[in-house]
N, C-alpha and C positions, 0 to 999 in steps of 0.2 A: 950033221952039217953044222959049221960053226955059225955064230949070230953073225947078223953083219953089225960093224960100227954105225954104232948111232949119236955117235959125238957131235955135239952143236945142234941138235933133229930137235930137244925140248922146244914146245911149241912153235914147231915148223909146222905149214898146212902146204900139201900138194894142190892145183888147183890142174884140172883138166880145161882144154878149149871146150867154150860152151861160147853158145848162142851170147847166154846174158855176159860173159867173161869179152864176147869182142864188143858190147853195145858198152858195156860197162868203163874200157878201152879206149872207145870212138869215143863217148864224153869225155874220160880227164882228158886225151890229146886236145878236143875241142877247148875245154875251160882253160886248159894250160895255155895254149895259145891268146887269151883272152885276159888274162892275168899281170897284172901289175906286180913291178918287184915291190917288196920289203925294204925301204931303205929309210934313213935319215930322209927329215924336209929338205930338199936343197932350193936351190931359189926358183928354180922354173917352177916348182911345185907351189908361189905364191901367187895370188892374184892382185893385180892392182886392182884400187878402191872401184875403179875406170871398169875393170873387168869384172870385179863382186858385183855391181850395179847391174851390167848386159847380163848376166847369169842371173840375178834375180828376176829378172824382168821376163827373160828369155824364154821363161818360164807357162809364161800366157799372153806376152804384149805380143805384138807384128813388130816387125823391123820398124818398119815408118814411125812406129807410138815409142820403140826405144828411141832413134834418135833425136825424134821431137823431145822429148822428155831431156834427153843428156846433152842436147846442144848439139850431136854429130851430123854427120852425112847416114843415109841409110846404105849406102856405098861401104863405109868405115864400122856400122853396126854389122855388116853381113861375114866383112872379111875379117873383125872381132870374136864372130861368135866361130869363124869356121876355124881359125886359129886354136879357140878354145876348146872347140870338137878334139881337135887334133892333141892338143895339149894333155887332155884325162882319155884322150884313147878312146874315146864315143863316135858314136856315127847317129844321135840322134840328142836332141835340147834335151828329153827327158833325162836319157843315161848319161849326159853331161851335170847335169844338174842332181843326180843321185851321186856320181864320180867326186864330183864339186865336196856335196856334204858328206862322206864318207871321210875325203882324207881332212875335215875339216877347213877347208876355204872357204865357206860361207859363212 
């Protein structure tokens, strides 16, 4: 019986379904979806002074202690920071504030 072609097969690995192959799976699809592209800064990706400040603060003040402090409404600190949630793709102060220093905004 002839060999079969094994052209292009150096350092191929077969991988059977396993257990750990679909957990393994279910995270990247998770992280993937969790993921920020790779690109150039563009300008959404800058903060004003305005919004470096509420992301520092946001960090341990109450709303009330940032506006007092920055002269706002605690109205205009809430819909500042829920913007800025939205902006680095967070759903909490803390991962906005790791988001933040990551791509370098603070």
């Amino acid at each position: 019986m002839p060999e079969p072609d094994r052209t292009g097969l150096d350092g191929s690995l077969v991988v059977h379904a396993s257990g750990l192959l679909n957990a393994l799976s279910g995270l990247f699809e998770t992280l993937w979806t969790l993921a920020m592209p790779v690109s150039a800064e563009t300008e959404q990706d800058q903060l004003s002074d305005r919004d470096r400040s509420i992301m520092l603060m946001a960090a341990g003040a109450t709303d009330e202690a940032i506006a007092r402090r920055l002269h706002l409404s605690r109205r205009t600190v809430v819909r500042r920071i829920a913007a800025l949630l939205d902006q680095l793709g967070a759903t909490t102060r803390f991962q906005a504030g790791v988001q933040a220093a990551k791509r370098g905004l603070l």
